[in-house]
C-alpha positions in Angstrom: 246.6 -86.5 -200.8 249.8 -85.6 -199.9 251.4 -89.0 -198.9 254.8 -87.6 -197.1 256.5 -84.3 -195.8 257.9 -82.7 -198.4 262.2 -84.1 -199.0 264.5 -81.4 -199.6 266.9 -84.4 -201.2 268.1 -83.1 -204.7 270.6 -85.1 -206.8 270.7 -88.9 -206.1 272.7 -89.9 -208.9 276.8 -90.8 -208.5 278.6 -87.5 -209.1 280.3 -87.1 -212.1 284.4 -86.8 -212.9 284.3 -82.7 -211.3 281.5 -83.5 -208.9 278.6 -82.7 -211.1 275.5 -84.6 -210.9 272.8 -85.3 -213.5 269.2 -84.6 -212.4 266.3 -87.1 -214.8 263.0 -85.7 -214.8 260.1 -87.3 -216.7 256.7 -86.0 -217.1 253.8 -87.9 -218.4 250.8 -86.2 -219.8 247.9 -87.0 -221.7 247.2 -84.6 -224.8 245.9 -81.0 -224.2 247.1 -81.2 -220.6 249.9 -78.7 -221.7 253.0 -81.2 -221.0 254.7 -79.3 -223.1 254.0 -76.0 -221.7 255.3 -77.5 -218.6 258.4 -79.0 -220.0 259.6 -75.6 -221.1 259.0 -73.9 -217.7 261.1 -76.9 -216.2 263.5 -76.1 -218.8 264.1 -72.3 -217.9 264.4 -72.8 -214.3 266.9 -74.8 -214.3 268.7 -72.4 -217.0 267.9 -69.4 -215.0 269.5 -71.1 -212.0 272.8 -71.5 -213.8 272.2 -75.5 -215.1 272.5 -77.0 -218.5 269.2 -78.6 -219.7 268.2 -80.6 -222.2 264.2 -81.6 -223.0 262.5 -84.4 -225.5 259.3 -85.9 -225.7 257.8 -88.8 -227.2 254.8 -89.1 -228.3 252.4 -91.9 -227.3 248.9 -92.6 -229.0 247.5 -96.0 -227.1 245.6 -94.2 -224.3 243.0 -91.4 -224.7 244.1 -88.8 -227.4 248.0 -89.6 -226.3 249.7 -89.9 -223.8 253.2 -88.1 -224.0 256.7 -88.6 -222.1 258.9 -85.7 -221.8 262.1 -86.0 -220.5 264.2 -83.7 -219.0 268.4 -84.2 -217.8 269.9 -81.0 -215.9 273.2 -80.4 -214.5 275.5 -77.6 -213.0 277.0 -75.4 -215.3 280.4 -76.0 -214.7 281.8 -75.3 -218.0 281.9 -78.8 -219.5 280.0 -80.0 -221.9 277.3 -82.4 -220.4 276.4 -85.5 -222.3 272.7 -86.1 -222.1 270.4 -89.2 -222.6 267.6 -88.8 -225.4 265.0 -90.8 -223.4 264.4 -92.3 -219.8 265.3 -95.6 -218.5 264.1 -97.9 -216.2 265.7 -97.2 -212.3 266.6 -94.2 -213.9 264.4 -91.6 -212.4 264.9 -88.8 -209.9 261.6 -87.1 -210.2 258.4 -88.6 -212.0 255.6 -86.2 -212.5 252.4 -87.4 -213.9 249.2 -85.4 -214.7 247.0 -88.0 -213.6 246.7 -91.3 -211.6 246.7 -94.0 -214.0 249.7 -92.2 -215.8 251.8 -92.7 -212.8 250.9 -96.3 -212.1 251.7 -97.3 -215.7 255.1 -95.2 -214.9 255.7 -97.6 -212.0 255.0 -100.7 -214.1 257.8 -99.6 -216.5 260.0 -99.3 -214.1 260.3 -95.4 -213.6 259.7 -95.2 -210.4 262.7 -96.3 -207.8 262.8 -97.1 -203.8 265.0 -94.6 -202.1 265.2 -92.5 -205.5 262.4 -91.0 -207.3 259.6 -88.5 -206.2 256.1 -89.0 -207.4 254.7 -86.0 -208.2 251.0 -86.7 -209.3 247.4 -85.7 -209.8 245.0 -87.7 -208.3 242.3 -87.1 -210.5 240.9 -89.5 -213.1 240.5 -89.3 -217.0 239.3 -93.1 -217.9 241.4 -94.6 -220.5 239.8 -96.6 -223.8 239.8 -99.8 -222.1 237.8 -98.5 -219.2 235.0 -97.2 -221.3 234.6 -100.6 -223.3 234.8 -102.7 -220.4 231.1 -104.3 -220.3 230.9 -103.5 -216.6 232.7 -101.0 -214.3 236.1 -101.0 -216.0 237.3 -98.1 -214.2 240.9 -99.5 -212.5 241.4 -99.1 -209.1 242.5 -95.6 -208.0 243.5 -97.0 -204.5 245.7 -99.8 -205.6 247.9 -96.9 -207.6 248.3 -94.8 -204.5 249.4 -97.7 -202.4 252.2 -99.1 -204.9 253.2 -95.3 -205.1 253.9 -95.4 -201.3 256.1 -98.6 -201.7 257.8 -98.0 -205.0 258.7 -94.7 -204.4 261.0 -92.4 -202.1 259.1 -89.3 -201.8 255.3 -88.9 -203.1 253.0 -85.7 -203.6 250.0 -86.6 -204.8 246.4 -84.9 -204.7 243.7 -83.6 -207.5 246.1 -80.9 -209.4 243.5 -80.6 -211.9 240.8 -79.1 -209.7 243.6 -77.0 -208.1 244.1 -75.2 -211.4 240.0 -75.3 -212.3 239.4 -73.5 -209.1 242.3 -71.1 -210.0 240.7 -71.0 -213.8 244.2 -72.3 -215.0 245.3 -75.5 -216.8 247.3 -78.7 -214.9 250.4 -77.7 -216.0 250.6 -74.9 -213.6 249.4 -76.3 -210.8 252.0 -79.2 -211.6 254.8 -77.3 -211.8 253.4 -76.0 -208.5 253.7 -79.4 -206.6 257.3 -79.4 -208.4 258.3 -76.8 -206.8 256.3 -77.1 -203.1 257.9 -81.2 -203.3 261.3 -79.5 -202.8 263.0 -81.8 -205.4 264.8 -79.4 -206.9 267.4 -76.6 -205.5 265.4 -73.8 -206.9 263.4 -71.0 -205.0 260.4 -70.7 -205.5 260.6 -67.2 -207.0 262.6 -68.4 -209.5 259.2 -70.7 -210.9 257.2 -67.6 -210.6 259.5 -65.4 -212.5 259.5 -68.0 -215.5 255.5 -68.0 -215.5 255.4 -64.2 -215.9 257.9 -64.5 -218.3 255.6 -66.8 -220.6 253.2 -63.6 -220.6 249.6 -65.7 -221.1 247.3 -66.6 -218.4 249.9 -65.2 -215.9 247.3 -64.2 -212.7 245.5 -67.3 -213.5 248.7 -69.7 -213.8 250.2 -67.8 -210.8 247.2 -68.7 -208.5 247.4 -71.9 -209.5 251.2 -72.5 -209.0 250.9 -71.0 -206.0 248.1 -73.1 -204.2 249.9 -76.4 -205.4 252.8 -75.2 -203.9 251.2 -74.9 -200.6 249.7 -78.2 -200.6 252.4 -79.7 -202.0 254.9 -78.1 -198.8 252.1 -79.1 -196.4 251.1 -75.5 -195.9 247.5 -75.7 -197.4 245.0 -79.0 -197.2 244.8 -80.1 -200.7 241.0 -80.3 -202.2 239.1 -83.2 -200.9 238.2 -85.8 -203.3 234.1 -85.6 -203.4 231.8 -89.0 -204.7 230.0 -87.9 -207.9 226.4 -87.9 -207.7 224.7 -88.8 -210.3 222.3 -86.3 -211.9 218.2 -86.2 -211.6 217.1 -85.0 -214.5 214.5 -81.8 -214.2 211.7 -82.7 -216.3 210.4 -79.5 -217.5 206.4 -80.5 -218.7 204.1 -78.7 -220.5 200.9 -77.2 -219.2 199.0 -79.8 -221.4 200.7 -83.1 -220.0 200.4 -81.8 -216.3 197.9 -84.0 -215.2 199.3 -86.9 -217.2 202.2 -86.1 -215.4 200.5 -85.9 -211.5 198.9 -89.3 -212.8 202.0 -91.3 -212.9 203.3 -89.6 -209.6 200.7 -90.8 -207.9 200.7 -94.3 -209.0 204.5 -93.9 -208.1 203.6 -93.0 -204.7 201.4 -96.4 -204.2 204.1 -98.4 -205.1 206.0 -99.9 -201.6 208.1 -97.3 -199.8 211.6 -99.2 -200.2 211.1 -98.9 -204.0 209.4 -95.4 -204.1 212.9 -93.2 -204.7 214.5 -95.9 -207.6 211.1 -96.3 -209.0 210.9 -91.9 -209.3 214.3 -92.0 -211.1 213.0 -94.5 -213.4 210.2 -92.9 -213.9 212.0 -89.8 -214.8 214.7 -91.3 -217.3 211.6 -92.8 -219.3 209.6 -89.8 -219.2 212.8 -87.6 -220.6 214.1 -90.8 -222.7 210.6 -90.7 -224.5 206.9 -89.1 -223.4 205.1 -89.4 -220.4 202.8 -92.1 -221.8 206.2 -94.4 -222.2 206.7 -93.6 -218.6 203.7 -94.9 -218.0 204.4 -98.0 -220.2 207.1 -98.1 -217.4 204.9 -98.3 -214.6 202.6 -100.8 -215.5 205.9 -103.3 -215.9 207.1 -102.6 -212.3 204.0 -102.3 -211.0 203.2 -106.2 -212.5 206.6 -107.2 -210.5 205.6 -105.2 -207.5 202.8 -107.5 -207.1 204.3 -110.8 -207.0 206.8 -109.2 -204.1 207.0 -108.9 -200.5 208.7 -106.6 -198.0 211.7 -106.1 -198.2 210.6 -105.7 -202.2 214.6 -106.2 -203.2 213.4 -107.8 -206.5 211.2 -105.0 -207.3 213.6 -102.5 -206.7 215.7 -104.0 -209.1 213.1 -104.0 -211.7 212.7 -100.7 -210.9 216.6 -100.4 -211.9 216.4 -102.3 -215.1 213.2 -101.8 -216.9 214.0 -97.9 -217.3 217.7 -99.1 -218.8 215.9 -101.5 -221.0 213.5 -99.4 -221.8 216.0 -96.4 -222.8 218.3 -98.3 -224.9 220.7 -95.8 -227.0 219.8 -95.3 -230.6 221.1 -92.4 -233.1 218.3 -90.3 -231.9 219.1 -90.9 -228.5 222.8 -89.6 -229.0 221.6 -86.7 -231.0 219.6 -86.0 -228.2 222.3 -85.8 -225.5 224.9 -83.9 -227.7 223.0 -81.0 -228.4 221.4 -80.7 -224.8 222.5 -77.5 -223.0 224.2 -79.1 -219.8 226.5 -81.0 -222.1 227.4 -78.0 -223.8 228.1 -76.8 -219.9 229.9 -79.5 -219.0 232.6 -79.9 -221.7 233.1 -76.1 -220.8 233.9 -76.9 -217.5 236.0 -80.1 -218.4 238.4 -77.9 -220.7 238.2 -74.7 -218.7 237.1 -72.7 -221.0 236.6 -68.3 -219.8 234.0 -66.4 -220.8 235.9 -64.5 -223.3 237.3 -67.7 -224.6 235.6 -69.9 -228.1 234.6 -73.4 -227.6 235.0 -75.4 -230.8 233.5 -78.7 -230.2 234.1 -81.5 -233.4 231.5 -84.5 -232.2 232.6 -87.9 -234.1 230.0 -90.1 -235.9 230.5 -93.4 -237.6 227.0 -95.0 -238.4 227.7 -98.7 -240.1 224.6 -99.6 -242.3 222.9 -101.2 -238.8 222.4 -97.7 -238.0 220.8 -96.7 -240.8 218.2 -99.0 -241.5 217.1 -99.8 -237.8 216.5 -95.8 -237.6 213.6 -96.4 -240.4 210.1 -97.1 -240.1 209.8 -100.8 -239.0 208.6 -101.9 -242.9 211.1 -100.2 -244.9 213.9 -100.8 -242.5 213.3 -104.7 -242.6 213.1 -104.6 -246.5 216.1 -102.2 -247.4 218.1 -104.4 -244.4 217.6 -107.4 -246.9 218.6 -105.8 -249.4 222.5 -106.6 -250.6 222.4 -104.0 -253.5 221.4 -101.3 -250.7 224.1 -102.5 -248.6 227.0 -102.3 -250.8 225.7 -98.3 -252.1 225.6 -97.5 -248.1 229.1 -99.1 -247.3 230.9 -97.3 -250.5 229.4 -94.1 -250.3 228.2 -93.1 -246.5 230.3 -95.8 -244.3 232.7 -93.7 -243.2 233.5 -91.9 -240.1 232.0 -88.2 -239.9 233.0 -85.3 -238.0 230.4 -82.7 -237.3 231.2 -79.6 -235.7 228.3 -78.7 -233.1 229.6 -75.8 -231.9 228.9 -74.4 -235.6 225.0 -73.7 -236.8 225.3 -76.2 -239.5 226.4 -79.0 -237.3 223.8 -78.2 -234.7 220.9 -78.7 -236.6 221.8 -81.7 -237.8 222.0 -83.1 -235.2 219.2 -81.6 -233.5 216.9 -82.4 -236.7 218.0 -86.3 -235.7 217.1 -86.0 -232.5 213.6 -84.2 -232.9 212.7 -87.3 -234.7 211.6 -89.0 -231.0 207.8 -88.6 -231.4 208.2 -90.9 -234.1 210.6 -93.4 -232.3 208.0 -96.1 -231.9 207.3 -96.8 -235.1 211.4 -97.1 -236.6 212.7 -100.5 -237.1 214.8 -100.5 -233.8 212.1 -99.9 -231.2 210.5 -102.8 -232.5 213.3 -105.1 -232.6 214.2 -103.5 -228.9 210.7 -103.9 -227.3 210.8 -108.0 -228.5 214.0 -108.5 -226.4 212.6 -106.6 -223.8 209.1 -108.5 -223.4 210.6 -111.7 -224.1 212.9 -111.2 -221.1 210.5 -109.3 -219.0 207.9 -112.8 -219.9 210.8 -114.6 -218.3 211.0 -113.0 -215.6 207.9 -113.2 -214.3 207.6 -117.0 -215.1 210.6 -117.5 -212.9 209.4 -114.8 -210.2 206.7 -117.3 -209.1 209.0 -119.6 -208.1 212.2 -118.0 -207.0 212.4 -114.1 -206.2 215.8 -114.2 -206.0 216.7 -116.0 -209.1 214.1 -113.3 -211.0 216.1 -110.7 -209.2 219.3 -111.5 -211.2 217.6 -112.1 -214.0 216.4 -108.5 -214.3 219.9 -107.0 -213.6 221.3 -109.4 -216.5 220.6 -106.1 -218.6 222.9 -104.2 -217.2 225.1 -106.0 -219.9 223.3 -104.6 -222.8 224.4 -101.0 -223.1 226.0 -98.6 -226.2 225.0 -98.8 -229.8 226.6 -100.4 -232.7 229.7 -103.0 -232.0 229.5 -102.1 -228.4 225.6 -102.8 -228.2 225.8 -106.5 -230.4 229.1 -107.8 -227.9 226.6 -106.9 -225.2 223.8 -108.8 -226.5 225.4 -111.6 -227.3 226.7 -112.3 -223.2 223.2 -111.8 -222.6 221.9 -114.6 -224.6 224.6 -117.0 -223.3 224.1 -115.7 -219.5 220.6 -116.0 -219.7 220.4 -118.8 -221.6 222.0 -120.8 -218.7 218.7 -120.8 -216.8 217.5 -123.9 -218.1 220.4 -125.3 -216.0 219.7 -123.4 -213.0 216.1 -123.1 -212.6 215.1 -125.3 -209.5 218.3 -125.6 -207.6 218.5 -123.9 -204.3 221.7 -122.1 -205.6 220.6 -121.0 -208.4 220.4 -117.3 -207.7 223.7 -117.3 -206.9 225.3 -119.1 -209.9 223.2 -116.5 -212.3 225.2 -113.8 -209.9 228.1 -115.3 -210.5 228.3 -116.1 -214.4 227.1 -112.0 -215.1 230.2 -111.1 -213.1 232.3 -113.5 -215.3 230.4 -111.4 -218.5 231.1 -107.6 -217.0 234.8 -109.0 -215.7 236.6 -109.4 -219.4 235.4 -107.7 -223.0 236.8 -111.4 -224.4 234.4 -113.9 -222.9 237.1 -115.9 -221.3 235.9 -115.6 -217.9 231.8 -116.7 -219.0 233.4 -119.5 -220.9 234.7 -120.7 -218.2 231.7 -120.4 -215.4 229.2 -121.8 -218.1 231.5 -124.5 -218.6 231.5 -124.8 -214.7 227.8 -124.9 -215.0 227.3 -127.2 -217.5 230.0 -130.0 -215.9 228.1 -129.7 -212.7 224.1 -129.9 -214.2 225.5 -133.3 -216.6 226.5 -134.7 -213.4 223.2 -134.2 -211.6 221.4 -135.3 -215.2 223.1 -138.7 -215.1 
């Protein structure tokens, strides 16, 4: 998205005594992005253009694997001997470049980013920070509300995806950055000058080069930038064996007498389970839809979200299930694609493990788990000698079949200590919905999609269940009222909404005040 015509305004800052001015670039990137790489290029243009430079960084470690500000003050060579600052300051800025979205928008809230002074130069794309991934819900901030306080808080913005710019080009961001650098006109440099300091770094030159280039373009309006394109979430390709094909064809065709609106959900379910377990657990996965299907009626909305939510109950994420997912091909694939990695290039990929003593015992069999679990002598051994984070390299053999010894364990899933304590929860909360679903569709219809708060393993997996067991245990309030569906809605959006509880505190409180009142 390139926001403006490109400004060919350079200094903005009050001359100095002999009429020099002081340029203040900053540049914030996340680790491996190559901010420093990009830094140094900055750094020899300006030299090669006949202007004093000076560069530092500091190094930041509370988003993703860091997030890094380099700094950058130039000036015109006029013999004098510049004086320049160590670090950026707020209202400060000339030129803010930021190698993705939510960098720039925490740049704005520290006051980098000036009316009437500093060009934005950022990447549209998104890597989601920590406190996205453990939000219970869909933490992901909003990408729009970045590019809109971009437009008011600063003079000049160039922003599109960078990052897929320099994929396509089989380079890294930093090229295609230094590309919207240039193509943004902020600086009085040709752009010949930027090409001759890539060639001059001698690695990656062709593929840095085509990079640079086609952010320039977009950058100076000449080219249309890559369009962003909705993700579409993948449909796993069940691959079965000749023996289970008519298993298989079974459960496709009691799929296709389900009702049409619930048919396509329903065939995704029916897939996760299958490739989550065997076919005869996606057949365990029919006969629980197929139970709600017949208490429904057209236009089968609470079906469809049993259709929704059984699978994710039913493929809850254990050790095996991770084991599983790291050493499948398509990951392997993907994070080749993330880091841009060439064919004549060596992925080494370092997975990070920390199983707490939970782990452990829940990945028994059902009887030894629940005795070893009581077990305080066991505990302490497990905490002093194997509680500890691990690091296992799956790009190496050893590492590998570790993991993939874990995760051929599956066949045996259904007898270990955590299948059974999963398939409780889920039959006591399927048994409640039903009971509810004869009187109120709708109220059984949230009731089912209360599991999307149950997700991860470990901590993440326990904070979920508890806000299910206060969310659902509301419903002895609600049930009966004609609102009632609504106030369920309402109090799961209060769970997903903050990792604290704060937000379901108050609703339940809200609930209760309201169900004293019609008591008394």
């Amino acid at each position: 998205m390139n926001m403006q015509a490109p400004s060919r305004l350079v200094a903005r800052r009050s001359p100095g005594p002999d009429g020099e001015s002081i340029i203040t670039l900053a540049a914030l990137a996340v680790g491996g992005q190559g901010g420093g790489v990009l830094t140094n290029w900055i750094t020899a243009v300006a030299e090669a253009n006949g202007y004093r430079a000076q560069s530092t960084s500091v190094a930041g470690v509370a988003q993703r694997t860091g997030a890094t500000i380099y700094y950058i003050e130039m000036c015109r060579d006029t013999g004098r001997q510049p004086i320049f600052a160590l670090s950026p300051s707020e209202g400060d800025i000339d030129i803010l470049i930021a190698s993705e979205l939510m960098e720039a928008g925490r740049a704005i809230m520290r006051g980098f980013v000036t009316p009437s002074r500093t060009t934005v130069i950022a990447s549209t794309h998104r890597i989601p920070a920590v406190m996205e991934k453990v939000a219970p819900g869909d933490g992901r901030a909003d990408g729009k509300a970045v590019l809109d306080a971009m437009g008011i808080s600063a003079d000049h913005v160039v922003a599109f995806d960078m990052e897929t710019v320099a994929k396509e080009a089989g380079s890294v961001i930093s090229s295609s950055l230094l590309g919207g650098l240039a193509g943004s006109g902020s600086l009085p440099f040709p752009k010949e000058s930027y090409e001759e300091v890539i060639k001059a770094s001698g690695r990656g030159v062709e593929a840095s080069l085509r990079a640079f280039k086609r952010a320039y373009d977009c950058a100076a309006g000449n080219e249309t930038p890559p369009q962003p394109v909705a993700p579409v979430a993948p449909v796993p390709v069940l691959a079965v064996p000749a023996k289970l094909k008519k298993a298989w064809t079974d459960l496709q065709d009691r799929l296709s007498r389900l009702p049409a609106p619930v048919q396509e959900m329903a065939g995704l379910g029916l897939k996760k389970t299958v490739d989550y377990q065997d076919v005869a657990y996606g057949s365990e996965y029919l006969d629980r839809l197929e139970q709600v299907a017949k208490m429904d009626s057209a236009p089968f909305k609470m079906t469809e979200a049993a259709a929704k939510y059984i699978a994710r109950a039913l493929c809850y994420d254990d050790i095996l299930r991770v084991a599983d997912l790291k050493t499948r091909a398509t990951r392997f694939a993907r994070v080749k694609d993330e880091v841009s990695v060439k064919d004549d290039q060596v992925l080494m990929l370092t997975e990070y493990f920390h199983p707490r003593f939970e782990e452990f015992v829940t990945t028994l069999p059902a009887g030894l788990g629940r005795k070893l679990s009581r077990s305080k002598g066991v505990e302490a051994f497990y905490t002093k000698h194997f509680d500890k984070g691990r690091r296992i390299r799956t790009d190496k053999l050893g590492g590998f079949a570790m993991l993939y010894l874990v995760s051929s364990l599956r066949p045996w899933r259904r007898k270990l200590m955590r299948h059974e304590s999963e398939m409780k929860h889920v039959d006591a909360w399927f048994a409640t919905v039903l009971r509810v679903a004869a009187s109120d569709k709708a109220l059984a219809s949230e009731l089912l999609a209360n599991y999307r708060l149950i997700k991860g393993y470990s901590d993440t997996h326990a904070r979920g269940l508890s806000k299910f067991a206060r969310v659902m245990g509301a419903l002895e309030m609600l049930e009966g009222r004609e609102d009632a569906a609504d106030w369920m809605r309402r109090l799961r959006i209060a769970a997903l909404d903050d990792v604290d509880g704060e937000a379901l505190d108050g609703a339940l409180a809200t609930v209760a005040s309201f169900a004293s009142a019609e008591a008394a």
